[in-house]
LUMLOVEX-625575 format. One record per residue: residue in one letter; x, y, z of N, C-alpha, C in turn. Coordinates in steps of 0.001 Angstrom, whole numbers, plus 500000, padded with zeros to 6 digits. Layout:
AXYZXYZXYZ/...
//
This chain:
X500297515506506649499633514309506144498135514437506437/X497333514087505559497479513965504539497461514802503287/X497891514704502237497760515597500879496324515333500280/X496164514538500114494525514740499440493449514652500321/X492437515721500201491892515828501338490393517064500723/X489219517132501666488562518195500957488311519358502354/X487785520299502094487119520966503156486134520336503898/X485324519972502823483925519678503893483967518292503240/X483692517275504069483749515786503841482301515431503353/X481339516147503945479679516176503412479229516255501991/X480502516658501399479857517072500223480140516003499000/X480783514637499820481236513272499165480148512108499705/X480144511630498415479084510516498433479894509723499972/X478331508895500641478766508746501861478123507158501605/X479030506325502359478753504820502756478906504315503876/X478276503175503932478437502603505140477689501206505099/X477946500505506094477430498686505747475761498569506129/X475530497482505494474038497210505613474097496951507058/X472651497176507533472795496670509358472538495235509349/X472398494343508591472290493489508689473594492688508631/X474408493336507574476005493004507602476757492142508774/X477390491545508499477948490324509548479387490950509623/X479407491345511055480677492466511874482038491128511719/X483232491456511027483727491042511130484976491022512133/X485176490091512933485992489727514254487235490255513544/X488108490727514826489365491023515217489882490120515316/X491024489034514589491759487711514342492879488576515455/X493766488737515135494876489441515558495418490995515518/X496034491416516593497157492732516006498197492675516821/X499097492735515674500542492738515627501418494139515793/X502448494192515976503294495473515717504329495114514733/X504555496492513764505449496383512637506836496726513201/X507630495719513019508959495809513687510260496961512286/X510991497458512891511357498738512225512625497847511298/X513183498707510058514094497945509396514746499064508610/X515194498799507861516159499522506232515993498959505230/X515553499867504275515902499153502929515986500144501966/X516487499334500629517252500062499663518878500716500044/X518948502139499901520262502341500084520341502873501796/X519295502922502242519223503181503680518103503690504505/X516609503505504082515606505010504238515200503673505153/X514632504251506378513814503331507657513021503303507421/X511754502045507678511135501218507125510023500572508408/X508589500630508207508344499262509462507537498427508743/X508108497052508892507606496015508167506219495465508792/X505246496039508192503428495720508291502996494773508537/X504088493381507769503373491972507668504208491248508743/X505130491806509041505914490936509477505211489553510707/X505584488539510734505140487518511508503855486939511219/X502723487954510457501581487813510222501892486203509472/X500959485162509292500539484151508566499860484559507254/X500584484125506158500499484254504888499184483868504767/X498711482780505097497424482435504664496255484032505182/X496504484550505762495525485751506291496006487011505548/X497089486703504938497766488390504500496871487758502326/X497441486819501924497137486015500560495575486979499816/X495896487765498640497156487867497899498526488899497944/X498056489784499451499232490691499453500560490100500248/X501635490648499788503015489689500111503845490427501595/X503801491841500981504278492038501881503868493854501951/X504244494893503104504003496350502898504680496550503951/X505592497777503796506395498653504302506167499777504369/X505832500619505832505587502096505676507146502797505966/X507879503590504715508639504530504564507956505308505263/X509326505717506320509383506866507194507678506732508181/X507669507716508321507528509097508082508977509907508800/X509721510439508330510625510803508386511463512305508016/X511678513195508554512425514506507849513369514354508036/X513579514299506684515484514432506582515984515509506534/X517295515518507129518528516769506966518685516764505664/X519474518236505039520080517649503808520844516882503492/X521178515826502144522101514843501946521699513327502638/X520355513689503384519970512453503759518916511784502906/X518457512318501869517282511556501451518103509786500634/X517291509167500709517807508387500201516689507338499487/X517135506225498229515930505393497119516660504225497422/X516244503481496266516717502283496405517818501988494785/X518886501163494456519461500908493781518824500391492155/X519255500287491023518309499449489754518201498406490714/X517068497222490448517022495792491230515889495418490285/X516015493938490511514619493163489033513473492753490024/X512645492567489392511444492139490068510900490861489158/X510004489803489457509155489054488499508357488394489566/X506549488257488938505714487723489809504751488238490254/X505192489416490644503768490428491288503921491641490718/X503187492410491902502552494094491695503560494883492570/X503993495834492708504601496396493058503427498350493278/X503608498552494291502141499861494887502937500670495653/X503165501674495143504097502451496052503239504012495668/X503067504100497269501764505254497957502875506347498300/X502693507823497794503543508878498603502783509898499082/X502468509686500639501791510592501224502382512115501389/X503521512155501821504338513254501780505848513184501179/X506228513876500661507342514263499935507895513931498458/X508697513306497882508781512856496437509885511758496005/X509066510887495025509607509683494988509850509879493217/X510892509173492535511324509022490922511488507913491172/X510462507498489908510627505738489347510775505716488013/X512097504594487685512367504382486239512373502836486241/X512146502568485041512122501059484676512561500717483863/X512809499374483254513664498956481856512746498502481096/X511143499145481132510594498825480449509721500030479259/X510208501281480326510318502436479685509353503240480576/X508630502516481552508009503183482646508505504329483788/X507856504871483920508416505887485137507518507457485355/X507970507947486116507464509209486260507998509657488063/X507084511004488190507443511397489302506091511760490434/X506010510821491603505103510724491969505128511689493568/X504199512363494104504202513193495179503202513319495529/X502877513312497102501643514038498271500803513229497326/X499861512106497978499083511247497620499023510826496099/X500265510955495126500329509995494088500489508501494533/X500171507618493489500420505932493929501479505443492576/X502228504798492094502874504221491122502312502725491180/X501344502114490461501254500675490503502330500139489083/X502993499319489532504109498618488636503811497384488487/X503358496634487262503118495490487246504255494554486705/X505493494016487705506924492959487207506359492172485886/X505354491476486332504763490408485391506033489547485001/X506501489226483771507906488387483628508968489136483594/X509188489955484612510240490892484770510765492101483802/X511608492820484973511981494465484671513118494842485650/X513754495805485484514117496564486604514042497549486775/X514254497944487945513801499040488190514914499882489484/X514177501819489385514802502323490265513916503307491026/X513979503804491955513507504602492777514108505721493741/X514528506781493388515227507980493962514687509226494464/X514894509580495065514127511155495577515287512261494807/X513935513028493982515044514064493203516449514667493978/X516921515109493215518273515915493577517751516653494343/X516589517840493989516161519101494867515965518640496445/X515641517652496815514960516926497974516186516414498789/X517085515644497901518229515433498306519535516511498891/X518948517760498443520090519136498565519085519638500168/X517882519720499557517401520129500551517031519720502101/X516630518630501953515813517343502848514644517720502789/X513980517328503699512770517743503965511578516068504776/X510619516564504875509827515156505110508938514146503973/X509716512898504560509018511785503468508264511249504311/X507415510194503423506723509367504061505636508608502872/X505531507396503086504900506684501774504804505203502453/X504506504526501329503833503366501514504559502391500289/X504954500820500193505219499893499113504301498695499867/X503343498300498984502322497343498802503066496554497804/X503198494987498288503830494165497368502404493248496918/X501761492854495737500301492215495480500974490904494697/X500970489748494881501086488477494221499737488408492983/X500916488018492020500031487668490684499848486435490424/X498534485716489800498312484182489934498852483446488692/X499048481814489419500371481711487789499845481978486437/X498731482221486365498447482176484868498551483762484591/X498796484982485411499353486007485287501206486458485320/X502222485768485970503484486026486320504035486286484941/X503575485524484169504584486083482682504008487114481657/X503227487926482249502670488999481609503365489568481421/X502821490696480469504284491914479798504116493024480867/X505218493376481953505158494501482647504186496025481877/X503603495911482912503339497668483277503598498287484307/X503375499514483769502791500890484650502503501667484685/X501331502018485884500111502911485817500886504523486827/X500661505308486433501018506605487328499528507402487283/X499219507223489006497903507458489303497941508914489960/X497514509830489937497799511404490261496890511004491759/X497080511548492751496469511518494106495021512012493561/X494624513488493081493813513926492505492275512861491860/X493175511708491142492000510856490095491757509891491891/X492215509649492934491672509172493428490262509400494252/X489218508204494210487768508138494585487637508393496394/X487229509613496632486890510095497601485641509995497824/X485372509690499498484171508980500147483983509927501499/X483127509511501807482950509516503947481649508634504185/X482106509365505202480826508185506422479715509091506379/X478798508211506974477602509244507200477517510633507800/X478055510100508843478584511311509540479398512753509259/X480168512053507949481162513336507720482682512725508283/X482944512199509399483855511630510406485169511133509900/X484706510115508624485426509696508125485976510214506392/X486864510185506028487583511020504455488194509580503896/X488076508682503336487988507835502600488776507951500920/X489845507504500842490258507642499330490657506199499007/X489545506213497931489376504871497337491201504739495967/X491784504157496421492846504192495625493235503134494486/X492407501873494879492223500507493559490861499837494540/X490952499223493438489302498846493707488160499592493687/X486812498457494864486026499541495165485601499272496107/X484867500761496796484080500243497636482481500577498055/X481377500290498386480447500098498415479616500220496883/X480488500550495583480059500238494583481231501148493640/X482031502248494634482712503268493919484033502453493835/X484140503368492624485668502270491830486897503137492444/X488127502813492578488958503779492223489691503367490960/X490968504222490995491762504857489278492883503417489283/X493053502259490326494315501780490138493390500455489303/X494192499855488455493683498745487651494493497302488018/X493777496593488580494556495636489205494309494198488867/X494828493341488465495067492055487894494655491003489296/X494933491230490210494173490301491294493068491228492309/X491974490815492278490845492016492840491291491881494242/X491466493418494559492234493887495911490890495298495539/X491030495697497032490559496987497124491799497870498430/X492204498849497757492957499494498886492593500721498861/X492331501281500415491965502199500896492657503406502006/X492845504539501903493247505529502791492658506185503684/X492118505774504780491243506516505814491425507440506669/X491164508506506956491418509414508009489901509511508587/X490328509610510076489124509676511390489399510575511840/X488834511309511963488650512453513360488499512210514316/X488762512220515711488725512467517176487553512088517219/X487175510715518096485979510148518161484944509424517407/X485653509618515826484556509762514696484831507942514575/X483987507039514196483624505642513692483211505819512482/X483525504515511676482871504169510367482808502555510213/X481716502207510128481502500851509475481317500739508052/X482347500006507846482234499644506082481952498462505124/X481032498898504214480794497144503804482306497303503032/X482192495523503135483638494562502841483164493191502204/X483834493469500710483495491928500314483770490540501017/X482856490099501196482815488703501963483782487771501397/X483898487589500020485330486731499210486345487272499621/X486446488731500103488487489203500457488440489136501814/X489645489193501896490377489230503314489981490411503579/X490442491091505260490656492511505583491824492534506469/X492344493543506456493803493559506993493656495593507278/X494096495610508257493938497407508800495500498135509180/X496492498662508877497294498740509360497430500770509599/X497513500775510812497825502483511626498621503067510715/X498773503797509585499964504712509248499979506047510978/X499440506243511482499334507076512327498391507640513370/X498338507259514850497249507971515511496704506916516167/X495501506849516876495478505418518083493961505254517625/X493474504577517944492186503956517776491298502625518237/X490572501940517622490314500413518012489906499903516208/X489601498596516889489142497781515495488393497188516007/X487109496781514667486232495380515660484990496280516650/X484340495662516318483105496232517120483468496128518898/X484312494948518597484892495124520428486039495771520416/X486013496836519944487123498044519852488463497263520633/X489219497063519701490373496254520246491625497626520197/X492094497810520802493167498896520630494190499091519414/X494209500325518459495482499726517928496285501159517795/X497697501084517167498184502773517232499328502340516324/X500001503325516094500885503418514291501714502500515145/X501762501987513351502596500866513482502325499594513608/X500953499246513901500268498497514027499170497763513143/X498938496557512762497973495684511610497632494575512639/X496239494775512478494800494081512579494816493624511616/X494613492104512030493975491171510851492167490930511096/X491401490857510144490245490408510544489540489110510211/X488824488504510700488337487577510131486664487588509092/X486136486704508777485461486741507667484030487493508207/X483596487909507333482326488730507705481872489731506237/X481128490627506386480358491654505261480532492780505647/X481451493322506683481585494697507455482573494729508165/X483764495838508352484843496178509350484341497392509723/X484695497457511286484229498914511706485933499416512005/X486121500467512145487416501081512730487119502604513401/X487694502545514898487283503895515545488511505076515846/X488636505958515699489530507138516194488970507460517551/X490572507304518458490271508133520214489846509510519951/X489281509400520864488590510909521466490059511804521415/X491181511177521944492673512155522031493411511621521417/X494414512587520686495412512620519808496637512848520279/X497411512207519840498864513021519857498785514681519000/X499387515395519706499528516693519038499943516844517364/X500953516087517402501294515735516170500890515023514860/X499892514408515409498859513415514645497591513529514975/X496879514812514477495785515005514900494562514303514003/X494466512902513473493574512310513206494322511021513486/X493474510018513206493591508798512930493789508168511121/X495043508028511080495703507321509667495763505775509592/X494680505046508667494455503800508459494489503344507456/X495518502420506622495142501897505333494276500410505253/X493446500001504403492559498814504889492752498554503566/X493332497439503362493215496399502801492349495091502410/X492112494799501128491189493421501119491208492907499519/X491508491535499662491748490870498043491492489480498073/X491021488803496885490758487927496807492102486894496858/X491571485983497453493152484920498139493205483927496710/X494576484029496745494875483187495377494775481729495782/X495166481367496442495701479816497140496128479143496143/X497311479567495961498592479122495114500026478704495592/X500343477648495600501714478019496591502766479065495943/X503532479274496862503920480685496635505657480268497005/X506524480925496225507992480328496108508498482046496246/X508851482636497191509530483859496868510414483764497880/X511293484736497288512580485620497501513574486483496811/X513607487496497698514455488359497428512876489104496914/X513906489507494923512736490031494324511779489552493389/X512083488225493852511052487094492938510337486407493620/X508722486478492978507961485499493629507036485164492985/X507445483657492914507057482711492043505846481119492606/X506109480289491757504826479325492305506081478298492618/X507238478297492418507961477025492295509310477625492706/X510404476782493287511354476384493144512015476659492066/X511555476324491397512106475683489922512192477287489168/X510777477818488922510725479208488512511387480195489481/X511893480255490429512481481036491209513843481081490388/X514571479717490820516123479367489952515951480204488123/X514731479974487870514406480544486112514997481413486631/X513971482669487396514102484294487793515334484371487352/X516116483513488492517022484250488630518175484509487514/X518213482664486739519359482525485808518632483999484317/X517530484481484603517322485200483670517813486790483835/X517601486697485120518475487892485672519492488320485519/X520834487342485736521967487112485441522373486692484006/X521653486371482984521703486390481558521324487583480962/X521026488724481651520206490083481487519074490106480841/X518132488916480586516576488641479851515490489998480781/X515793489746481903514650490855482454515058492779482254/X515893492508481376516079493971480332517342494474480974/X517762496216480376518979496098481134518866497863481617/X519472498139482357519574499470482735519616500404481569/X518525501620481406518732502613480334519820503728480324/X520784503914479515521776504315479498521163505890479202/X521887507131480555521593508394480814521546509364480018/X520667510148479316520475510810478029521462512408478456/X522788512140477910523775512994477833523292514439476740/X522517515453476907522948516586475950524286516933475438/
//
């Protein structure tokens, strides 16, 4: 980890926050408590306990694995419907297949992203090829759940299949920091994901000792969560290490630092940073619907069960 990556980090446009920038405080950090989902692949839930109002517009994120499987262990998730939001599924290492009932899909690997937009529903599937499955090997990825605002939920699904490659690579002044701009932007650079509620999401790797302060739109939230390796947050370097999300509070700048020492195994510091504009909408979800109401939830669902959100594509037999 990671797959996208350059030799020399110098040779990428470099940013960093105005000094005048207003350092934004360390609110909280939490630990992601571990879980299962789909047909069985381990899971640590990012948001968990966090207060919605500080996470708003992202719902929820789960880091898959990092994990090597034996053979016969890989494992996806079942067809299942979605309606309401975005669906962001990051594969740092190994390989993920997505199909949809909307005719979407492809095969995403080593820093591809799949953004899936439910909008008024789809279903969908997600499997690790056969080869992966015979073989095993190591996974590891990311699902970003993004809430869409009501005057977006009944849009006509998409999806975008973003090659790791088209993503917008950065650093720090220093060099220190490797930066892949994956939606949004940041300090003016765009990345490749196209997103219906302005979010900026980001992939950071630190080197041993190395800091970066970054400007951060003052309208989004910031949210930092460890895919791997120990560090601080916050100009009062607050401790954090995988598995772990920092919330921040409002300001024009997040700093984030990598320890001087590593685990052997994780020889940088792995950070995804998050930030989007807050819908402040009430918000009705469950399961795989999330809606503004009650009322539209019960829709979801009776549409689900009437098969309106499309139906499984039947397997192209030679």
């Amino acid at each position: 980890m990671p797959a996208v990556t350059v030799e020399n980090p110098l040779t990428l446009p470099r940013v960093a926050a105005p000094a005048d920038a207003v350092a934004r405080p360390v609110l909280a950090v939490s630990t992601a408590p571990g879980g299962f989902e789909g047909e069985g692949f381990p899971v640590r839930r990012a948001f968990a306990g966090i207060d919605y109002t500080h996470l708003d517009p992202f719902i929820m994120m789960d880091q898959m694995g990092e994990v090597d499987y034996a053979p016969g262990e890989p494992k996806g998730t079942p067809w299942h419907p979605h309606r309401g939001f975005e669906t962001v599924t990051y594969i740092i290492d190994g390989t993920f297949i997505h199909q949809d009932s909307n005719g979407g899909g492809g095969t995403i690997m080593n820093g591809d992203t799949q953004w899936m937009t439910a909008g008024s529903g789809l279903l969908h599937i997600e499997t690790p090829p056969e080869s992966l499955v015979l073989s095993g090997g190591l996974f590891h990825g990311l699902q970003l759940w993004v809430n869409l605002p009501a005057a977006d939920k009944m849009m006509n699904p998409r999806y975008q299949d973003i090659r790791g490659g088209q993503v917008q690579l950065l650093t720090s002044p220093d060099g220190g920091a490797l930066l892949r701009v994956i939606a949004g932007e940041l300090d003016g650079h765009e990345g490749p994901g196209i997103t219906h509620t302005p979010i900026t999401m980001v992939h950071a790797t630190l080197r041993p000792g190395a800091e970066v302060t970054l400007p951060w739109r003052e309208d989004f939230n910031g949210i930092a969560y460890v895919l791997a390796g120990r560090g601080a947050v916050g100009t009062d370097r607050r401790p954090v290490h995988t598995g772990q999300t920092a919330v921040f509070g409002a300001g024009g700048s997040l700093t984030v630092r990598a320890d001087e020492s590593q685990d052997s195994n994780t020889p940088d510091l792995e950070i995804v940073l998050l930030g989007g504009r807050p819908i402040r909408e009430p918000m009705a979800h469950y399961g795989p619907f999330v809606m503004n109401s009650q009322a539209e939830l019960k829709q979801a669902f009776d549409d689900f069960q009437a098969g309106r959100l499309g139906t499984v594509p039947v397997p192209h037999v030679q």
